[in-house]
C-alpha positions in Angstrom: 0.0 0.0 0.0 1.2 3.6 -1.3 0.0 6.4 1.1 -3.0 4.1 2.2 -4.0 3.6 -1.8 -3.8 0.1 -2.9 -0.5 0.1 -5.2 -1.7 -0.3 -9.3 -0.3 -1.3 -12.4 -0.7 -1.9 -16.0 0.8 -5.6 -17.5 1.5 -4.4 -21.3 2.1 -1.0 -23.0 -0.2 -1.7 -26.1 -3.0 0.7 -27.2 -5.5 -0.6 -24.6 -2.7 -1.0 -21.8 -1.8 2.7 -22.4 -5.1 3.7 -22.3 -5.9 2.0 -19.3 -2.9 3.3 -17.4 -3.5 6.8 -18.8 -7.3 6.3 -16.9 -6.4 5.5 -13.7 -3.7 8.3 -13.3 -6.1 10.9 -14.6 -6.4 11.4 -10.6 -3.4 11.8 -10.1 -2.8 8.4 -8.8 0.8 6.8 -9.3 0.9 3.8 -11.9 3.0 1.7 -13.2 3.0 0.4 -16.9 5.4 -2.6 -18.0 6.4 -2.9 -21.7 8.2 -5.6 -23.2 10.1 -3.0 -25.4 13.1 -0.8 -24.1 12.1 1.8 -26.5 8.7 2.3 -25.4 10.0 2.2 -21.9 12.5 5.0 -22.9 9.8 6.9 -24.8 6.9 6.5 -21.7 9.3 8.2 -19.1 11.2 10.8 -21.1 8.4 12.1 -23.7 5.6 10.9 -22.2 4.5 9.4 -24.9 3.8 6.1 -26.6 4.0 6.7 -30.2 4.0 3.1 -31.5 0.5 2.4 -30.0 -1.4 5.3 -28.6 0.5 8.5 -30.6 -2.8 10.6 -29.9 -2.2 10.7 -25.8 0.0 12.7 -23.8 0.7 10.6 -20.8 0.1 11.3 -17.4 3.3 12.6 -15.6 2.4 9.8 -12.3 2.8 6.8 -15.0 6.0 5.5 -15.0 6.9 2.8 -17.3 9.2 -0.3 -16.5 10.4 -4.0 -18.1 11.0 -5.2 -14.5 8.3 -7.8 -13.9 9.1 -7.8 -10.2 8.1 -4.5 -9.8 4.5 -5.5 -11.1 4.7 -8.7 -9.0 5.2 -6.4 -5.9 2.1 -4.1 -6.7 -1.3 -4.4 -4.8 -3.7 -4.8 -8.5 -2.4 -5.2 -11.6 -4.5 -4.9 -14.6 -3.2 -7.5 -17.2 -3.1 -6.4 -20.8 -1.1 -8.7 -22.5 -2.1 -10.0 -25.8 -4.2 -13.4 -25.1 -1.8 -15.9 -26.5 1.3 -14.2 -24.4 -0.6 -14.2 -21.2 0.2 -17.1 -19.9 4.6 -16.6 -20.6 4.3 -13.5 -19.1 2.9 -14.5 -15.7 5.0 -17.2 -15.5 7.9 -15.0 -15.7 7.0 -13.0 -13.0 8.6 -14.4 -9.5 5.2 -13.5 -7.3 1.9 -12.1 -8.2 -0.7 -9.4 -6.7 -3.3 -10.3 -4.6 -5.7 -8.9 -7.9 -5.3 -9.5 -11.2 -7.8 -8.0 -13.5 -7.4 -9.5 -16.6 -8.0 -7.1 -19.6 -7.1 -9.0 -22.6 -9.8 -10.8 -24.9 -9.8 -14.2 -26.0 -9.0 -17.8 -26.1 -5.8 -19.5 -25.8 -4.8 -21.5 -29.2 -3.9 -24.9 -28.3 -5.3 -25.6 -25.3 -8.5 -23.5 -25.7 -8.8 -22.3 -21.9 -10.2 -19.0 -21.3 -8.1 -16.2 -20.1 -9.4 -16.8 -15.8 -8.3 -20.8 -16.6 -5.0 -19.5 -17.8 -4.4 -17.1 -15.0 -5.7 -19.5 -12.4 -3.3 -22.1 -13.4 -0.3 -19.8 -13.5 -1.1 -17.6 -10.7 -3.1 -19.5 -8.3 -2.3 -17.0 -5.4 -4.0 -14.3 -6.9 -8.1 -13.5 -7.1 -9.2 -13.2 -10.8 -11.4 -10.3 -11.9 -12.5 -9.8 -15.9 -13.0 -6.0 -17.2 -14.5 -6.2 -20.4 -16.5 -3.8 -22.1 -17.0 -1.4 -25.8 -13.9 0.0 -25.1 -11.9 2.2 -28.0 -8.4 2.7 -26.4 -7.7 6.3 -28.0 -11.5 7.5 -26.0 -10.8 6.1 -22.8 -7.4 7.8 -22.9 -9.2 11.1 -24.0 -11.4 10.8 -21.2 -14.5 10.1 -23.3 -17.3 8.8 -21.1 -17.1 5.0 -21.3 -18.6 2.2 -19.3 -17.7 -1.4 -18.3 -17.9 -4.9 -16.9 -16.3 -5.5 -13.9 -16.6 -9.3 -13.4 -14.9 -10.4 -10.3 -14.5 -14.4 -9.7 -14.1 -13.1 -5.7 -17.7 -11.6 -5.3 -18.5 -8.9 -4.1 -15.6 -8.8 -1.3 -12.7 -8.5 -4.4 -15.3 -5.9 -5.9 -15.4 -3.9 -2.8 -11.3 -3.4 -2.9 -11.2 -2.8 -6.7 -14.2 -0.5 -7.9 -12.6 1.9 -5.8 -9.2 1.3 -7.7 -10.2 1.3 -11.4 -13.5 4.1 -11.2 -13.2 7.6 -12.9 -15.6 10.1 -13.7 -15.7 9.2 -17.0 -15.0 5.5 -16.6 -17.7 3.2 -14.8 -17.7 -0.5 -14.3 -20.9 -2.4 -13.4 -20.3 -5.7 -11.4 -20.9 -8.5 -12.3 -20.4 -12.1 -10.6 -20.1 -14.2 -14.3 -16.4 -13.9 -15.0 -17.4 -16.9 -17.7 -19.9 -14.3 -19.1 -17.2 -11.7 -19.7 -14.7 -13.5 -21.0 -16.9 -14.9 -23.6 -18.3 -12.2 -25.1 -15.2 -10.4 -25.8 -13.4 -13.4 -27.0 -16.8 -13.8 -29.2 -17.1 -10.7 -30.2 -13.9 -10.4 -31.9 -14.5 -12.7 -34.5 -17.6 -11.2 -35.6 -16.3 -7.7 -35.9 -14.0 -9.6 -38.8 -17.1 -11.2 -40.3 -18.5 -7.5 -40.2 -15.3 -6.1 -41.6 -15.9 -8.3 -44.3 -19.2 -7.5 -45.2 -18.2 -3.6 -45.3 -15.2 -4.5 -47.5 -17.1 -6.2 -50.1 -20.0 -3.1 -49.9 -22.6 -5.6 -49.0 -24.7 -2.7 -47.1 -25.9 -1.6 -43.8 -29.0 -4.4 -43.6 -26.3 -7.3 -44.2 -24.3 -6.0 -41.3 -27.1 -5.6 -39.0 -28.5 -8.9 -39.5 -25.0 -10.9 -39.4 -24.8 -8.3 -36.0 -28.4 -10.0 -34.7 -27.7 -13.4 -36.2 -23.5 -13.1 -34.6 -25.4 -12.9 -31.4 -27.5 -15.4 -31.4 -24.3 -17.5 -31.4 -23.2 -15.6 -28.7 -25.7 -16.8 -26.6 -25.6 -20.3 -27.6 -22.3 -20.8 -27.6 -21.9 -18.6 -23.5 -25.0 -20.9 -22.5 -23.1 -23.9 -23.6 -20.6 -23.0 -21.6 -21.9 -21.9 -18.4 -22.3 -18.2 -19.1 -25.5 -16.0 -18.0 -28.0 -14.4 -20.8 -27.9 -11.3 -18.8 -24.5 -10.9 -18.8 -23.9 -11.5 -22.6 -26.9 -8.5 -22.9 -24.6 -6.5 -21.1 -21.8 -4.3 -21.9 -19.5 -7.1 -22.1 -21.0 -8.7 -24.7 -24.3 -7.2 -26.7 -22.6 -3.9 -26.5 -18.7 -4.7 -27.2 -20.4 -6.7 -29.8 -22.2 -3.7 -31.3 -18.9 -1.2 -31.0 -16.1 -2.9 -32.2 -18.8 -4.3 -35.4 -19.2 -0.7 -36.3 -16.1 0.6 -37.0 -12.8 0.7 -38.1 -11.5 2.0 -35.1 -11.3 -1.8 -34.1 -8.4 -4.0 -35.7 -10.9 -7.0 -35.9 -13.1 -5.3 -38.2 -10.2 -3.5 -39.9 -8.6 -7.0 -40.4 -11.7 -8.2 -42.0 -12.4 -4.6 -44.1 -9.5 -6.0 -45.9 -10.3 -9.5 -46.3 -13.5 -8.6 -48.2 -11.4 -6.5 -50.3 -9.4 -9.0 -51.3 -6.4 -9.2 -49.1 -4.2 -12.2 -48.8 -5.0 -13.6 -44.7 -1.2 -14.4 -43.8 -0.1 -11.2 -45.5 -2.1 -9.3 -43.5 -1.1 -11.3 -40.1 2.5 -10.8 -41.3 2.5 -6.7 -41.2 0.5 -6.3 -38.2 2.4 -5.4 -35.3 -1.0 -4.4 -33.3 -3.0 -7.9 -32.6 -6.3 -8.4 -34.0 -6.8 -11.1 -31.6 -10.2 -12.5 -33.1 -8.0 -13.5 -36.3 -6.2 -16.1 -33.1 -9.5 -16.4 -31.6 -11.6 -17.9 -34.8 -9.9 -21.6 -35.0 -10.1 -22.4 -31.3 -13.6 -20.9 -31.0 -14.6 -22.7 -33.9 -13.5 -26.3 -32.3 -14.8 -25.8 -29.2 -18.3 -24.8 -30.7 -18.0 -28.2 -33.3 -17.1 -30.4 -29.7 -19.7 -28.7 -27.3 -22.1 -29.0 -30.5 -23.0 -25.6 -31.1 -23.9 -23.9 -34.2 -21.7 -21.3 -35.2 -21.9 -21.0 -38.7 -20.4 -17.3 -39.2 -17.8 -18.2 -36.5 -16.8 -20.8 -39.1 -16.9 -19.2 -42.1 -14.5 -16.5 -40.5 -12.0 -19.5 -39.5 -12.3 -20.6 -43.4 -11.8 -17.2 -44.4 -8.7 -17.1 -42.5 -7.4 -20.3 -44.1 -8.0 -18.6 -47.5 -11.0 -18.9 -48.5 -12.8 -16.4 -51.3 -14.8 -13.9 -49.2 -17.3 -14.2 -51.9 -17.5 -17.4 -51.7 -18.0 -17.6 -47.7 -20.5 -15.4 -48.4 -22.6 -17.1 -50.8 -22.6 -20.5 -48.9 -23.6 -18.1 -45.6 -26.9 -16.7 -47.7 -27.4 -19.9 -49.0 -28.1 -21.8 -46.0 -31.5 -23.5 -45.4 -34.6 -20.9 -43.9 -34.9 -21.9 -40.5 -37.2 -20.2 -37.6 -35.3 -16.9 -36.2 -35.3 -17.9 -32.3 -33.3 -21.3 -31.5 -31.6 -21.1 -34.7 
């Protein structure tokens, strides 16, 4: 404890990890931000800046930057924004962990297909697990823009108590929520379908298409979060109906940038190739489609986005999406 504040840092100087750091020091409140890179480490405490990932933001003066993961380890909550499939190498470097770790990071490890909480859990069993999740644009939350989230904590209300009072702004509100599941899911889902929806932009297919592969994107949602335990309420929240709705809207998100270009006619690995920023649904859509073939749900756009991926025509996903049997709207 710092001055009788809970110590708090950042896991991973990314966009969102930026942003998130620049949040919680808008009060003045000292943070601590790890990146992997020296140069952004350099950058972060001389400039203030992070140019590779968040050039709009002029950091916070109380966010100091560092690459010693024993420093994190030592902090009261850490907020961990690693990309999904790095998660679990970067806990397991770190010698101790916090009491909280909030994970921030969407979506399913490749290979073993565990959820981010399942991959914490295992490598930090010391620490409570918590799941913010949310529509969440990194440059607005760093502007201050009003934005609002799901705080799912797998402590209850107890671990919700000690970290609302951490990671609330004025502009930044998260909702509790007890279905860590729930979270996860949605943003792990989500992220596939904002490809599917970049896709249907980049071929100019129109609004109506988008909406309805939107409605019909989360109806699989549901199926596939029931399946696995999730609550329908929280998928109709913020961490899921409405991160599904934001990052399918717009090419602020890389997921639907990733598939913008794909319906254009991109070439998949190409695209993975020159990306330093992660569109982590493009990870997400071959482990999301095997679990939804073994629990036995229907996920049909899920899996045309994995076939996509693989290399096949837009054009022809597509047409084999449209011409699918008629089938009642609810249950289907």
């Amino acid at each position: 404890m710092s001055g009788g504040q809970p110590t708090v840092g950042v896991l991973g100087a990314g966009a969102w990890g930026t942003a998130l750091a620049q949040m919680l020091a808008s009060d003045g409140r000292n943070v601590l931000l790890w990146a992997r890179e020296p140069e952004i480490v350099e950058e972060v405490n001389t400039a203030r800046r992070n140019s590779v990932f968040l050039p709009s933001a002029a950091l916070q003066p109380t966010i100091e930057a560092t690459g010693d993961l024993a420093r994190m380890a030592a902090l009261d909550v850490l907020l961990v924004v690693t990309p999904a499939q790095h998660m679990a190498v970067v806990l397991g470097a770190m010698p101790s962990h916090p009491r909280d770790l909030v994970l921030c990071s969407k979506g399913i490890e490749a290979g073993t297909g565990r959820p981010m909480n399942e991959v914490a859990h295992d490598t930090a069993p010391t620490s409570r697990i918590a799941v913010l999740s949310g529509p969440t644009f990194a440059h607005e939350v760093a502007a201050g823009l009003p934005t609002a989230v799901t705080l799912a904590c797998g402590g209850g209300t107890e671990q919700w108590n000690r970290l609302h009072p951490v990671i609330a702004r004025a502009a930044f509100r998260p909702y509790y929520s007890g279905d860590v599941a729930g979270a996860e899911i949605g943003g792990a889902v989500k992220n596939v379908l904002a490809i599917a929806c970049g896709v249907v932009d980049g071929l100019g297919l129109g609004q109506n298409a988008r909406a309805a592969l939107i409605a019909r994107g989360y109806a699989e949602m549901l199926r596939f979060g029931e399946a696995l335990g999730a609550e329908r309420d929280t998928l109709a929240g913020l961490c899921g109906l409405g991160d599904l709705v934001l990052t399918c809207s717009s090419t602020s998100s890389r997921n639907f940038s990733l598939g913008k270009a794909l319906g254009e006619g991109a070439d998949p690995a190409a695209l993975m190739a020159d990306r330093r920023t992660v569109a982590e649904g493009a990870h997400t859509a071959p482990v999301l489609a095997d679990l939804a073939a073994r629990h036995g749900v229907a996920m049909p756009i899920v899996a045309a986005v994995h076939r996509l991926l693989q290399g096949a025509p837009a054009k022809t996903i597509v047409a084999e999406l449209l011409a699918r049997p008629l089938a009642t709207e609810v249950g289907a």
